[in-house]
N, C-alpha and C positions, 0 to 999 in steps of 0.2 A: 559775038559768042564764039565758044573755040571747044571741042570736044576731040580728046587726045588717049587711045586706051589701048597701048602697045601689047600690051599682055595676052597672050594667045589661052581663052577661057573652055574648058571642059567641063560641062557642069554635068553629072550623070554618073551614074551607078556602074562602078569598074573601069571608071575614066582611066586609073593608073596605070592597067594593066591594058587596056583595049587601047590607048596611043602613045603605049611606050617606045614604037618604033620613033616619034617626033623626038620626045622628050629625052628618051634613054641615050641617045646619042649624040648628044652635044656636045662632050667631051668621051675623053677614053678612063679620068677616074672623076668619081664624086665625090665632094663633102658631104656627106649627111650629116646637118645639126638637128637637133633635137633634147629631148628632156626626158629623165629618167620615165616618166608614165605617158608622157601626151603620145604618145603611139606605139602604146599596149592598147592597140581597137583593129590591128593588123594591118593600120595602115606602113609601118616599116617595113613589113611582112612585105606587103605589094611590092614598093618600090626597090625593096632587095632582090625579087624573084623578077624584076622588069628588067633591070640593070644585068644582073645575070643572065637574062634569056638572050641580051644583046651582047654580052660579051665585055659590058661597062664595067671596070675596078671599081670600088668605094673603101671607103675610112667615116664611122661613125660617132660622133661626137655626140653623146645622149647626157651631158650632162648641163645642158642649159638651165641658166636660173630663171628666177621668176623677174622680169625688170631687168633683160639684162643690160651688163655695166661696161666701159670702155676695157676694162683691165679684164673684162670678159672676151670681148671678140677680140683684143689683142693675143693673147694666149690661144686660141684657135686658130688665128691667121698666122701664128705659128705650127700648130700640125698641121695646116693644110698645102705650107709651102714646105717645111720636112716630106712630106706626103706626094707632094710634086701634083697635086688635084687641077682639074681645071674647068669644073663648074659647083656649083653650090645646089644643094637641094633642104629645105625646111619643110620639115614635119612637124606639125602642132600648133600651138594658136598663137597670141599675136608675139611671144617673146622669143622660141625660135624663128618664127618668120621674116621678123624683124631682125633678130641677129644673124640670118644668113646674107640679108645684103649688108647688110654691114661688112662683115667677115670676105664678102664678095668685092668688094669695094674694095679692103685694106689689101687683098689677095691682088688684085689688080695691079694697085701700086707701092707694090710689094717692099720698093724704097721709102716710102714715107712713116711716118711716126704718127703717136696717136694723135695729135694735134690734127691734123690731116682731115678726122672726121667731121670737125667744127669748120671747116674751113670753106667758104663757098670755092668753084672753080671745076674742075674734068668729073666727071659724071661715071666714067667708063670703070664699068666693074665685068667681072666673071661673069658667066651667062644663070640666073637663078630660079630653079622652079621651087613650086610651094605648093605644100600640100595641107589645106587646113584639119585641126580635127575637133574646132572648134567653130562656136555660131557670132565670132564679134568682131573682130579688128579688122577684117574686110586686107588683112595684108596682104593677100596674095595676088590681087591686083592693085594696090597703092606703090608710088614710088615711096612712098615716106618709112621711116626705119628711125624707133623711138628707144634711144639707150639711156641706162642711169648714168648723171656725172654726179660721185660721191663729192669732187670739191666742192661743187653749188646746192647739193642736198634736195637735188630735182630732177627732175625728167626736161629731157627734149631731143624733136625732128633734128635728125642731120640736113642739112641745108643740099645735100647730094641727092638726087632723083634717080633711083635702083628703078626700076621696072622689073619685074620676073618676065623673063623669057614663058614661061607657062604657068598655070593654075590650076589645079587639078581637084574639083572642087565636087566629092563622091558622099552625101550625105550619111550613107551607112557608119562612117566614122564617128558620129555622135552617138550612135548609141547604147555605147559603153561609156558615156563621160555624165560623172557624176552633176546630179541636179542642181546645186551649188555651182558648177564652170557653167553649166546649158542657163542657167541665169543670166550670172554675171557677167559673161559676155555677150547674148541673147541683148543686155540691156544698153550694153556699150556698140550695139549695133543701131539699135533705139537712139541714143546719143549720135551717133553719125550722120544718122537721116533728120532727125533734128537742127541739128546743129548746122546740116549744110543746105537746109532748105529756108531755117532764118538765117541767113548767112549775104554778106554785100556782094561777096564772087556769084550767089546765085543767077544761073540765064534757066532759059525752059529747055537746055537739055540735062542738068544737071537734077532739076525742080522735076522734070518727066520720073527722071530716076527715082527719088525718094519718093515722087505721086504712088506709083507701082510698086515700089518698094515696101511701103509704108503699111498698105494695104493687107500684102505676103506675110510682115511682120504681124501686123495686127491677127493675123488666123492661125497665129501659135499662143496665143496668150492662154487660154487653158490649160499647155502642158505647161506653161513656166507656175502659175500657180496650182504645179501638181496632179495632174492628170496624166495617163499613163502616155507615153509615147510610140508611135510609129514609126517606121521607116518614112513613108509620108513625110511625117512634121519635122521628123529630121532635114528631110529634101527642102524643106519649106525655111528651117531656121536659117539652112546653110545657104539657101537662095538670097536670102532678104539682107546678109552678113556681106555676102560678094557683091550685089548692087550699090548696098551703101558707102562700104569701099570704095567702088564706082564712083561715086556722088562726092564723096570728100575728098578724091584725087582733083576734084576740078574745084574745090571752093577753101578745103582748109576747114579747121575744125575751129571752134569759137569759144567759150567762154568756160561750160561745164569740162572741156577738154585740160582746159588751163587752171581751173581751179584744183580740180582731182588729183595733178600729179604731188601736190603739196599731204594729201592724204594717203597715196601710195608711199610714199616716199617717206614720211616721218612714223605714219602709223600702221605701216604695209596693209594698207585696205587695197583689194584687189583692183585691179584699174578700169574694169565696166562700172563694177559694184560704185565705185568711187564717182566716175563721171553720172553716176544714176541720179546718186542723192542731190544733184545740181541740175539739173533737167525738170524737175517743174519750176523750178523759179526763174529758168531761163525763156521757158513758154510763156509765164505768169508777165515777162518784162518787155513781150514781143509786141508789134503790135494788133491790136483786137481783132481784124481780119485773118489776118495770119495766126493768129494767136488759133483762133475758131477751125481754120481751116487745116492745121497740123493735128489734132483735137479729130475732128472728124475723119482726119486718117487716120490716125491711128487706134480710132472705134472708140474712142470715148468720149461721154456727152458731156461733161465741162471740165474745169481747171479741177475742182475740188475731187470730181471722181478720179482721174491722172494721178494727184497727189496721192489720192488714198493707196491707188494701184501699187504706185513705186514705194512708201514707205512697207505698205502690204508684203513687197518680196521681198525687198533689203533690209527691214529692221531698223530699228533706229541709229543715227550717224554718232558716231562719236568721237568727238575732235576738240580739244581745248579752245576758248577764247583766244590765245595769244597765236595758236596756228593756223585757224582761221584770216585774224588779221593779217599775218603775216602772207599767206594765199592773196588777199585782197589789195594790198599794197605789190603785191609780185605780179598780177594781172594790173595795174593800173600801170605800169612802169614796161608792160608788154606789148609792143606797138604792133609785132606780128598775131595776136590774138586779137586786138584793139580794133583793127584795120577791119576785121572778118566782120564783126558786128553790126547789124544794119540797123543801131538808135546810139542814140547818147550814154555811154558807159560812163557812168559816175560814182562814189564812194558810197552814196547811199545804195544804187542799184545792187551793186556787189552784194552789198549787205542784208539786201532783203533778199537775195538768191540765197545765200547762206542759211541763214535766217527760216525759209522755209526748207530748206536741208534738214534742220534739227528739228523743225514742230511736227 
């Protein structure tokens, strides 16, 4: 077994502002990426006033997209080296968090091209804190950094392990964020702990993770089906997001990971919402031990009730025959997803994951 989690974690109310002394001075200017709204909840607000109280420069890039793309953190790894920056900071959920190491990376080595990013080999980027102000992607402690490549008409992991130097992980930031994001990534958190508990890298300290994890998650399911929310359940979603994180830095994501980016990607369905709709069928193919016992974590008493759950918040899927198969043959021909899997992935299995996607 091997448990590896460099990222120095702050989980608690005015983390930003209470150890900015650490954080704020890693370098003398910051990149701030971010997106026009994902930090309208005053988390820019903080990390401006933290920076400032240290005497730290920044340059704010608030225009990240949704899924962002190579020709995206290219064009930023250009203001940040006009700008002369020398650390990166991401505010908001998984697509600036993900494009600051990125941009961190390219920053780095500031000689190379976008080729660079696909490339395995030097790891070594700008130093990167993250600030989430969502409940899903678990980025801000994962090395992993997920960009769109429009030539392949897909999503995928850079092969380069970013760590963020810190995590600054302050619940209050949720509770400005519409019920629609606290889902669908709520769900893509669900997906993680899933994914990396049936998963072949699983050992029992990653399995510890998603046990307890699982749990945290499971005692927010009444605000995602609409129930008013707390400060509390905010601390709770944002907990359960950071652990699972935790958990798929050490196992890698699996199946409903791989399928999803085929429906992000052609029919811009959001990327939890997306990996949702694949997640009973992926419990439904596990096997029946485990199957029962992810079931019981996650507080529901069978497969059938699960399924009802997730079509319940996400609505019905909607995706053509031919881009479906096309997802199915693109996960059969994927030996890094393939590998995670702990059964026999066959053309039929794909298909009945599918399959209970849409019923």
């Amino acid at each position: 077994m091997h448990f590896y989690m460099p990222t120095k974690v702050y989980s608690e109310r005015g983390c930003v502002r209470k150890h900015s002394q650490e954080w704020a001075t890693l370098g003398k200017k910051a990149l701030i990426v971010t997106g026009k709204s994902s930090a309208k909840n005053g988390a820019l607000m903080d990390v401006l006033g933290a920076l400032h109280e240290h005497g730290t420069a920044s340059v704010v890039f608030d225009e990240t997209e949704e899924n962002p793309s190579i020709e995206m953190v290219m064009q930023v790894r250009e203001l940040g080296l006009m700008e002369n920056v020398d650390f990166v900071i991401g505010i908001g959920g998984g697509s600036p968090m993900d494009a600051a190491k990125a941009i961190a990376l390219m920053l780095y080595h500031k000689e190379k091209g976008a080729e660079f990013l696909y490339q395995k080999g030097d790891d070594a980027a700008l130093p990167v804190v993250e600030v989430p102000t969502t409940c899903g992607t678990g980025s801000e402690v994962t090395p992993y950094a997920i960009l769109t490549i429009h030539a392949k008409r897909t999503k995928s992991s850079l092969p380069h392990r970013i760590y963020p130097a810190y995590a600054l992980a302050d619940g209050k930031y949720l509770l400005e964020a519409g019920r629609g994001i606290l889902v669908n990534t709520a769900i893509d958190a669900l997906g993680h702990f899933i994914e990396s508990y049936i998963n072949t890298n699983a050992t029992d300290y990653s399995r510890m993770l998603c046990e307890y994890g699982m749990k945290v998650w499971s005692s927010t399911k009444s605000v995602l089906i609409g129930a008013e929310r707390t400060v509390e359940d905010c601390d709770r979603l944002l907990l359960a997001s950071t652990i699972a994180g935790m958990a798929i830095t050490h196992t890698g994501t699996a199946l409903p990971h791989g399928l999803s980016y085929y429906l992000t990607y052609e029919n811009h369905v959001p990327h939890g919402k997306a990996v949702g709709y694949f997640l009973p069928g992926y419990v439904a193919a596990a096997e029946a031990a485990t199957r029962r016992k992810v079931l019981e974590l996650i507080g529901f008493p069978d497969q059938a009730y699960f399924t009802a759950f997730i079509h319940r918040l996400l609505g019905p899927m909607e995706a053509d025959p031919e881009l479906l198969e096309r997802a199915v043959q693109g996960i059969l021909a994927n030996e890094a997803k393939l590998k995670n899997v702990p059964f026999s992935v066959t053309e039929d299995i794909l298909e009945s994951i599918c399959r209970m996607a849409q019923d």
